[in-house]
Structures are given as structure tokens and as C-alpha cells.
N, C-alpha and C positions, 0 to 999 in steps of 0.2 A: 425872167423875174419881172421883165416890166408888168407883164400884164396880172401881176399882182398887185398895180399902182404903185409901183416904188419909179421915183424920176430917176433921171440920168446922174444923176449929181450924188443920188443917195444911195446907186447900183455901184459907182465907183466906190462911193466912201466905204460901204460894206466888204469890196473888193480886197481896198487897201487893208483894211482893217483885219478880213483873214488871211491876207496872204502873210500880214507879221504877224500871223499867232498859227500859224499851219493850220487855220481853219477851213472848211469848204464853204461856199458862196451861202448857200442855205442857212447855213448856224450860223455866220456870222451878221445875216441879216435878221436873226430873232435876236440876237445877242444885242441888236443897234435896237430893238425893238421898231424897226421899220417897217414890222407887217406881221401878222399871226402864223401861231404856226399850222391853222387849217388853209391860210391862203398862200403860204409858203410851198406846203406841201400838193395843193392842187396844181403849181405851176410844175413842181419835179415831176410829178406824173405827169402830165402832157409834155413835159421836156425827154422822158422817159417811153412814150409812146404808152402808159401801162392804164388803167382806170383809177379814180381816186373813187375809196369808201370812206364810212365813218362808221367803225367799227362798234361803235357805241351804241347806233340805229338799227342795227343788225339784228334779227332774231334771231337769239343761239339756244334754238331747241334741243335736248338730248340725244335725236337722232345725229343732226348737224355734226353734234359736236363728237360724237364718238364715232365719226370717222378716221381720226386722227387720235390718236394716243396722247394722253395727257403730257407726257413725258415730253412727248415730239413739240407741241405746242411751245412750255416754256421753251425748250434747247432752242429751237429756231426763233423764235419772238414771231409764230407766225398763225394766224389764229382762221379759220374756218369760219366765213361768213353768207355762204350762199353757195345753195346746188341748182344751176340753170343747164337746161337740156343735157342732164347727165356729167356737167364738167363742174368740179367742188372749184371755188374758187377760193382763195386765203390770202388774209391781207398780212401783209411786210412793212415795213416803214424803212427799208434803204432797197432805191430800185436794182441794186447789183446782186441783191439776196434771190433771185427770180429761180435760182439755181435749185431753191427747197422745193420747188415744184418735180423736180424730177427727184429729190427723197422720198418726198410725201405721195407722190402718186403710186406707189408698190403698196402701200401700206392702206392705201384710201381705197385700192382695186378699181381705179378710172383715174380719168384723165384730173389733173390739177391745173389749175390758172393761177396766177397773182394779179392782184391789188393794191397800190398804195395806199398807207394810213400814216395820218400824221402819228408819231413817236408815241406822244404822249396818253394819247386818247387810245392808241394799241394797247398800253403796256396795261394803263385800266379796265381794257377789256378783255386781258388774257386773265387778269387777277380776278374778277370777276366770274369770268367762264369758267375758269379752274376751281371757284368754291374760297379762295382765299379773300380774305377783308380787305376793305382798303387801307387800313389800320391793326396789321395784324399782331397779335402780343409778341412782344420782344423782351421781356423779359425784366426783371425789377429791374428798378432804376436805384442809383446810391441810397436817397431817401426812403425808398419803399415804392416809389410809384411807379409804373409799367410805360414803355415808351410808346406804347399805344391808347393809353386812358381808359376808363370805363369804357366797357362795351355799349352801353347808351352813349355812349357817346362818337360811337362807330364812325357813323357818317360826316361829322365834322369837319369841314374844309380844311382848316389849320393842322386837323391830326393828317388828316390826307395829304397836307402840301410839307409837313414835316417827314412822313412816311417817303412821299417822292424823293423829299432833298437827299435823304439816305442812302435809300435804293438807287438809283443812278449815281452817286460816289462812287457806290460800292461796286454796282456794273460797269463805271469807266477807269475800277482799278486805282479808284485814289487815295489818299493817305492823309488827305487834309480836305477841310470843309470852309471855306469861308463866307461870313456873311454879314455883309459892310452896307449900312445907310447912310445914303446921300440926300441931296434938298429935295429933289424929284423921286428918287427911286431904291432899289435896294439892290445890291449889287450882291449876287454869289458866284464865285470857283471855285472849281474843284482840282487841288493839286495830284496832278497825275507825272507818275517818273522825275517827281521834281520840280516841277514846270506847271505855272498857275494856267487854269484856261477859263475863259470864260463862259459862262452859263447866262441863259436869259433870264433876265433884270427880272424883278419882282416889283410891285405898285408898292410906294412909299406907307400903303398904309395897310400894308399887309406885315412890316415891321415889329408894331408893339405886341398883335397874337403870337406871333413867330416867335420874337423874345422870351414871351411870359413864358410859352409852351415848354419850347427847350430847358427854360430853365427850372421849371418844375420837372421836368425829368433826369435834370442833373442835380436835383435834390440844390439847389441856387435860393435863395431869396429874391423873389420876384418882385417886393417891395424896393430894394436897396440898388439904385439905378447911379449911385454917385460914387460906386468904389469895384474895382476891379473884381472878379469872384473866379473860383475854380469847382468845379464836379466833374462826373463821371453820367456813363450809363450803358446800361448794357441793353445791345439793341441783338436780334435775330435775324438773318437772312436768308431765306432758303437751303436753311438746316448750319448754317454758319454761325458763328458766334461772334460778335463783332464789339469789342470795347472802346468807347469813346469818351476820349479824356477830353473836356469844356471849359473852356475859358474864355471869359468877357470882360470887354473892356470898355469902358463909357469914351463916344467921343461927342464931337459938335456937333453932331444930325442924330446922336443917339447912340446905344451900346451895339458895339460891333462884336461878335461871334465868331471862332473858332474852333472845331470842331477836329478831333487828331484820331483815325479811324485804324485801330488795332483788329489787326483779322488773326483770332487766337491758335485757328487752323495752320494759314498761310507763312506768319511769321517767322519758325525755326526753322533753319539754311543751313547745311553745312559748310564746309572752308572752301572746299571747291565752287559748289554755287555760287558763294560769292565772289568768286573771279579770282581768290586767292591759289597761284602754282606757280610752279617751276621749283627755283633756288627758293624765293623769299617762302614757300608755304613751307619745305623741308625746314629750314632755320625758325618759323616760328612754330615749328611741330615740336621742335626736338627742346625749345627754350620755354614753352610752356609745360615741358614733362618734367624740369627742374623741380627741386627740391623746396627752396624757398628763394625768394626775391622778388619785386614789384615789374608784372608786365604791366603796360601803359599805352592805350589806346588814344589817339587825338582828332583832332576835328570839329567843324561846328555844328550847328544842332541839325539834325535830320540829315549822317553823313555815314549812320550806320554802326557807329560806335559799340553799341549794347548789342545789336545783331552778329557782333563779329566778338563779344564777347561772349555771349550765349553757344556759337556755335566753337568757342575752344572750351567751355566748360562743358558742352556735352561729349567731347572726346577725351575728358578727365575724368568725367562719373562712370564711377566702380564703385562695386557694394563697396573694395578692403579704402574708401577715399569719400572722406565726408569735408562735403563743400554746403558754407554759408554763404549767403548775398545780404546787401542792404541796398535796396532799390528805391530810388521815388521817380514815379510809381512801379509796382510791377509788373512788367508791362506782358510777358507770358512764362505761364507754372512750367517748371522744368521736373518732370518725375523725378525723383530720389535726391532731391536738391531742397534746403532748408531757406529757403525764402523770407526774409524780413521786408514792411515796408516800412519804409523812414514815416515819420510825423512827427513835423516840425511843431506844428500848434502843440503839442502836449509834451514839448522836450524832447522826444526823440529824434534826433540828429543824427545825420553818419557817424560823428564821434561817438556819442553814445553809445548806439547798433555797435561799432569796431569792439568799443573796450569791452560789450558784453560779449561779443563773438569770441574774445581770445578765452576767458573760461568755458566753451564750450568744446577744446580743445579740435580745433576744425584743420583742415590738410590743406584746406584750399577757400582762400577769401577774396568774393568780389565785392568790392564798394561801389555803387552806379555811377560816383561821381568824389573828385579830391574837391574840396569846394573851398576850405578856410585852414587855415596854420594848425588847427588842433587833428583834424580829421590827417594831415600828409602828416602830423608824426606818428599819430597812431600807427598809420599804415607802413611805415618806414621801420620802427620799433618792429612790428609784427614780423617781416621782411628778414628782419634780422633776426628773429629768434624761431627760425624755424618754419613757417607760415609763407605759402606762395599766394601774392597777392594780385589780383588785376582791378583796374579803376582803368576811369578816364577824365581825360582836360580837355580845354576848349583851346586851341591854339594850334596855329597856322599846318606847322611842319613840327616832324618830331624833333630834333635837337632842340627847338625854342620851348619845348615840354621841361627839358631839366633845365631853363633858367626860370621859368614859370614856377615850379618845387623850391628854388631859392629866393624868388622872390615871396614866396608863404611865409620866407622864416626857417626852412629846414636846411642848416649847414649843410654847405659840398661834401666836407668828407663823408654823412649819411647818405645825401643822393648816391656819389659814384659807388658808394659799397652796396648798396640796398636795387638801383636799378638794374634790373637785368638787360631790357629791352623796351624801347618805344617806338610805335607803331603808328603811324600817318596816315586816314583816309580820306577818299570821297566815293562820291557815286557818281558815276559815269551812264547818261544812256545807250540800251545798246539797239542798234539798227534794225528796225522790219525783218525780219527774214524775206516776208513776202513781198516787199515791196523794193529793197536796197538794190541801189543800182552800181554798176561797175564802171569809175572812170579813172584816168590818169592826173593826180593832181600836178600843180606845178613844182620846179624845183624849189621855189622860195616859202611855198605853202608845207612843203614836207622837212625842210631846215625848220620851219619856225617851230617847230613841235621836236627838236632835234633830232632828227631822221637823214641822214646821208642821202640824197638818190640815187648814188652809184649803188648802192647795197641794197636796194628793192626794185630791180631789173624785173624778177621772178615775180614779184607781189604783187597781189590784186587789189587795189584801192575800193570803197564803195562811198554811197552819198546817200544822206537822205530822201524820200519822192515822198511818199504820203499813198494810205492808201486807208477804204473803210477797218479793215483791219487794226490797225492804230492810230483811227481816227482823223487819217491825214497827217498826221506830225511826224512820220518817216519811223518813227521808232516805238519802242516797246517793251517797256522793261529795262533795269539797271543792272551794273555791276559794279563794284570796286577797284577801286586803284589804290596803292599801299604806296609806303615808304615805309621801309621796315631797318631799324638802325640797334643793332645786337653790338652791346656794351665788349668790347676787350678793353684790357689791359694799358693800353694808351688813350683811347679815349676815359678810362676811371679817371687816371692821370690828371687828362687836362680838363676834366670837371672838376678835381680836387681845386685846380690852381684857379678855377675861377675862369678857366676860355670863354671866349663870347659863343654866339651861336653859329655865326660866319665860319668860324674855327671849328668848330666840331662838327659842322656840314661838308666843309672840305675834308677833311681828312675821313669822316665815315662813306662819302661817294668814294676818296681817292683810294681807301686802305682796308675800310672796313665792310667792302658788299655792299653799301645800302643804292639803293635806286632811287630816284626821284619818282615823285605822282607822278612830272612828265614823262619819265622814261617807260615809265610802266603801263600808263596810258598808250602810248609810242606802239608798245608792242600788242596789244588789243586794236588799234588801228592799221597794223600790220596785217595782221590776223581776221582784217576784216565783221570786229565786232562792233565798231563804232567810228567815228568818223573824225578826222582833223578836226571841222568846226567844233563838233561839241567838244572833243577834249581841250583843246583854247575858252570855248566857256566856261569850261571846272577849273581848268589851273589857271588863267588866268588873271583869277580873283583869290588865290591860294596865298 
């Protein structure tokens, strides 16, 4: 990297800098904005022994290009820029992809070479070669407008550098967009598995188009910069469908952005997938086929809540079983399922939605959320006459879920008759497949996550490494961890008499089955899905 001009001083700081965000050396040095990422990427090729192009200068004649199969192009990210004495050569932008050369050359009928290209300048010229816009339609926006704009207006930087911000969320699997101005610069990440990561900073006065843009495609008032706002928009990706709920918030350098990235495809999970088995998924198979009473989901925002209730309502829908929701928002269509969305602005409220739902005489009500004292009685009322109900709260563990219900307003003796069962999660990441490696932790590191190590003699431990595969950050993809706490007979009891929640934790681990996030976590680490460190950053902030 030096000899891309970065000093000593500014090679460590970039160092320090990825190694606490499981960055590799290269992005975190665009990240610091210490150097471009054409001059970034000239030194990985020569650190790589490989040639750097600029895939953009390339002539991509029709012959060139239909060497290779369109298909093969996007899959690989790997694009055909030159035939010298019979060998096609094709530029990559990660030097450990060199391996597509031996795909691509059965298919090309001669030899292949690779070429490094920086990222960005690839990815424009795959979109390009391939016939696709820089700006391609994505479909109405809430307002009416398309998140691509007039087609005169194609070539526009702003729609281009909104187009990019998308597309690479959506290729590094994220689930949030952020995008924050400071005095100098503008800062975006993209929340992947959880976990904010950094992207390269944006010029402070690229800011105010950026803004407008968005928000004209979230149907927003582009005038109104002094009050927080909310829209939607519906963007397309490579035959994908992708809803993106927008909210803005004014601060002191300006309105910072947030973008919450719905993949309409990807979203529905079943109980398995999401890490729910053993005992706790039998007891909450057999307590959601109940008749009536309030199942209750907890946790904080972005913990999976509605994911884990989406996937017990689709093992409830049957023609002879009509189920209503009231969502805000809805966040994916469930066929044969009666979908309301709340709107607040014009009086519709979950209470509302609840009391119209009960004359539509429905088997099965989900509310998105218990929010205020009118919405837990409707729901409690319903509970009791007949009507199996699921919602969810914001709170820590489950048991503190039923003093959360009394603190709405809604008497014990209705909680303990009305709940059936409350349900605790988070999301755990879970390890590389390809990269996890196998060590022996210590005995005080496997006590702390409450693990005996006389009892994992047999067990394989692993740890996170990093690899291009998931980016460097050892991991790839989530799972759940439950606390699942199924109401008897003594615990109705001492929810009648007002127990604290100390009291109903003890006696539901000691008498009533229920497991802890830790414990359940414990055994996923066991099992080699994820790691002591990360389950200590999920619980313990629980």
C-alpha cells in the first residue's frame, strides 16, 4: 500500500481501523478515504502478481463479448475485456476469484487470463455490456414516481450514485442503509447480519442531491428539512423485488437517512430455518395449534419478531382457518391470509383494526405490535372468547413481557387466563462455513456462557477467521435463539398474585422447561454454529 502514497502512520491507522470492523486492509483504506479506489486497486494487483485494467477503456465489441455467456458475466462479476494472441483475458475485482478462469475457459473454447478491476468501475461496466441502464426502472415509488426517474434523465450522477447505493446493500446482503452527514463528509453503512459496516465516505456536497433524490422517491417532501418524515419505495433488483421502508431525520450537518431493505422473495423462513428445534419448537408447535389464547413474541427492534411470527401463521393457514393481521407496515403478502395495514394518520390504529377484525369472525389474529392499554384489552377480550391471538413487545426476556401487560392497565387475573405462552428472541450470527476454524476454548470462557467443560470432552469448538466469502467478518448469516416460557398452572397462579419477574424466571427455568437465550445459544455453540464471542455480544446486552 505504500506505494499508493499512503505514509506509515496512515497504513497503520487504516490497519487498526479494519482489523476492529473485520475489514481487509484495501476497504478500509477507501473507507479512511486515504487514497482512490483506482490507486488502491493498482497496488492489490501488483501485490497479487495479476495486471490492472480499467474496464471502462475497454472496447467491448459484440464479438468480445459473446464469448462468454451473459449469464456467466453477472454470476462471476467477471467481464471479458481483451483477446491477445488467442488468450481472452477478463477482468475480476477480488484477486482470489482467478479460479473463474478455469470456468470460463470451457465455455470461451481457449485459454482465459484474469485482470484486476477496481469494484466499482467493474460493476458499471458489466451493467453496461450487458444492455442494462445505469438507472434501471425499479418500479413506482409510494408517490407515483419510479426509483430510477425519467429516462432522460438516464445518465444523471445522482440517479447513478443512488442506483449504486442499492445494489451493493443488496449484494452485501444488508438489511439497512444508512446515510449520515458530517462537517466534512457523508458517511454510509450498510447493516449486514446485524453489524454496521463501513462503506466509502461520500463528498459532503454530494449530500443535498442525495437527499432530495431519495426523497422524491419515497414520495417525502423535499421542501420540509425541519421535521422528521417516513415513505416507502419499491426498488427491482435483478428480477428481485425489494421494499424499502425511509425515514429521515434532521440533525446538525443535515438530514441523516435510513433506508430498511425488504427482500419480498427472501423474507418467509420456516421454524426450522430459523434455528427453532428440539423440545422448545415441539412445545411451541403444539401451543400455537390451541384454540384460543394470546401467543407473545419479544425482543427489540430487528430481533425477528414478525419473521417468527410469519413463519407459525404459515403453518396455521388452511382453507377450513381464516386468519387476519394488522401490521405497520406490511412488511410480506402471505397468500390466503387477510392482511390489514394500520394508519395512524387517518385513525386507524391496532385497536381499531382489532375491534373490526372480531366481526369478521376470524380463527386466528395477529396484531404487529401491543402498543397502548386499549389495543392489550382488545387483545386479551378476543383471547377469551374464542380467538387465538399472536402480537409482540419490546422487552428484554419473556416473563418481564407479563409485567409489561400489567403495567398497560390489563389486570393479572386477564393476563394469567388469556396468556398462553411467551416467547423471547434474538438473532445470533452464524460462522463461515468456509472459513470457521476449529480450536479449544478455555475452561473460563466456556463457564461464562454456562457450558460445564467436563461435558464437551467430544465437542468441536470453532472461531471466527474472515474470508472474501463473508467479507472478512468470519460469519454469514443469522439465526435465532428463543426463550420459550409455556404458561401452567402455577405460573397462572403467581401471575394472579402479582410475582415479580425474578419469580416467574426462577420457577419457569426451575419447573416449567423454559431455557434461557443463554442456554439455547450454548447449544448452537456446541454444535458448532456460532461462536462463544458472538453469543456474549447478543446476551450480554439482553
Amino acid at each position: 500500500m505504500a506505494s499508493c502514497g499512503i505514509g506509515a502512520d496512515d497504513l497503520e491507522k487504516a490497519r487498526t481501523f479494519g482489523a476492529g470492523r473485520g475489514m481487509p486492509l484495501e476497504r478500509a483504506v477507501l473507507s479512511l478515504g486515504l487514497a482512490s479506489e483506482d490507486a488502491v486497486w493498482r497496488c492489490v494487483a501488483k501485490a497479487a502478481g495479476l495486471p490492472f485494467v480499467d474496464p471502462l477503456k475497454a472496447k467491448l465489441g459484440p464479438e468480445l463479448l459473446g464469448r462468454v455467456p451473459a449469464d456467466r458475466i453477472e454470476q462471476h462479476g467477471a467481464l471479458p475485456v481483451l483477446v491477445k494472441d488467442g488468450v481472452l483475458w477478463v477482468a475480476i475485482d477480488d484477486p482470489l476469484k482467478t479460479w473463474v478462469a478455469d470456468d470460463l475457459s470451457f465455455l470461451a473454447g481457449g485459454e482465459v487470463r484474469c485482470a484486476l478491476a477496481p469494484p466499482k468501475a467493474l460493476k458499471d461496466a458489466i451493467r453496461k455490456a450487458l444492455g442494462q441502464k445505469l438507472a434501471p426502472e425499479s418500479g413506482k415509488a409510494a408517490g407515483g414516481g419510479t426509483a430510477a426517474g425519467d429516462a432522460g434523465d438516464a445518465d444523471a450522477p445522482i440517479i447513478r450514485l443512488v442506483e449504486r447505493i442499492v445494489t451493493e446493500a443488496i449484494e452485501q446482503r444488508a438489511s439497512d442503509i444508512h446515510i449520515e452527514p458530517y462537517e466534512t463528509r457523508v458517511r454510509v453503512r450498510y447493516r449486514v447480519d446485524g453489524v454496521l459496516r463501513d462503506q466509502s465516505p461520500l463528498e459532503k456536497a454530494l449530500h443535498g442531491p442525495l437527499s432530495s433524490r431519495l426523497k422524491i422517491l419515497a414520495a417525502m417532501d423535499i421542501a420540509e428539512k425541519r421535521k422528521p418524515q417516513d415513505g416507502r419505495i419499491d426498488f427491482r433488483s435483478g428480477g428481485r423485488q425489494i421494499d424499502i421502508r425511509a425515514s429521515v431525520l434532521p440533525s446538525n450537518h443535515g438530514e441523516t437517512m435510513v433506508m430498511r431493505l425488504l427482500d419480498k422473495d427472501a423474507g418467509l423462513r420456516s421454524l426450522e430455518a430459523l434455528g427453532f428445534e428440539g423440545v422448545d419448537r415441539t412445545r411451541f408447535e403444539q401451543t400455537i395449534r390451541r384454540p384460543n389464547g394470546i401467543v407473545l413474541v419479544t425482543g427489540p427492534t430487528g430481533s425477528g419478531k414478525t419473521t417468527t411470527l410469519y413463519a407459525a401463521l404459515r403453518q396455521l393457514n388452511r382453507p377450513d382457518v381464516k386468519i387476519i393481521t394488522a401490521e405497520d407496515p406490511v412488511e410480506f403478502n402471505l397468500a390466503g391470509i387477510n392482511q390489514c395495514q394500520v394508519r395512524a394518520n387517518i385513525g386507524l390504529t391496532f385497536s381499531r383494526v382489532l375491534r373490526a377484525m372480531l366481526r369478521q369472525a376470524p380463527n386466528v389474529i395477529l396484531v404487529g405490535e401491543i402498543r397502548d392499554k386499549d389495543t392489550a384489552e382488545i387483545a386479551v377480550q378476543a383471547a377469551r372468547t374464542g380467538h387465538l391471538v399472536f402480537s409482540t413487545l419490546h422487552t428484554n426476556d419473556a416473563p418481564s413481557a407479563i409485567t409489561r401487560l400489567v403495567d398497560m392497565g390489563v389486570k393479572p387475573f386477564l393476563v394469567s387466563a388469556a396468556v398462553q405462552a411467551v416467547m423471547a428472541q434474538r438473532l445470533i450470527r452464524v460462522l463461515c462455513p468456509k472459513c470457521k476454524a476449529p480450536y479449544r476454548p478455555e475452561a473460563s470462557e466456556l463457564r461464562s456462557i454456562g457450558i460445564d467443560p467436563a461435558t464437551t470432552q467430544d465437542a468441536t469448538f470453532y472461531r471466527a477467521v474472515g474470508c472474501p466469502s463473508c467479507d472478512q467478518s468470519g460469519f454469514r448469516g443469522r439465526v435465532g435463539i428463543f426463550e420459550l416460557m409455556v404458561l401452567d398452572p402455577t405460573l397462572r397462579e403467581m401471575i394472579f398474585r402479582g410475582e415479580p419477574d425474578l419469580r416467574l424466571r426462577e420457577y419457569a427455568c426451575r419447573s416449567a422447561g423454559m431455557r434461557s437465550l443463554l442456554e439455547d445459544g450454548a447449544r448452537k455453540v456446541v454444535a458448532g454454529q456460532t461462536s462463544t464471542d458472538e453469543l456474549m455480544r447478543v446476551t450480554a446486552a439482553s
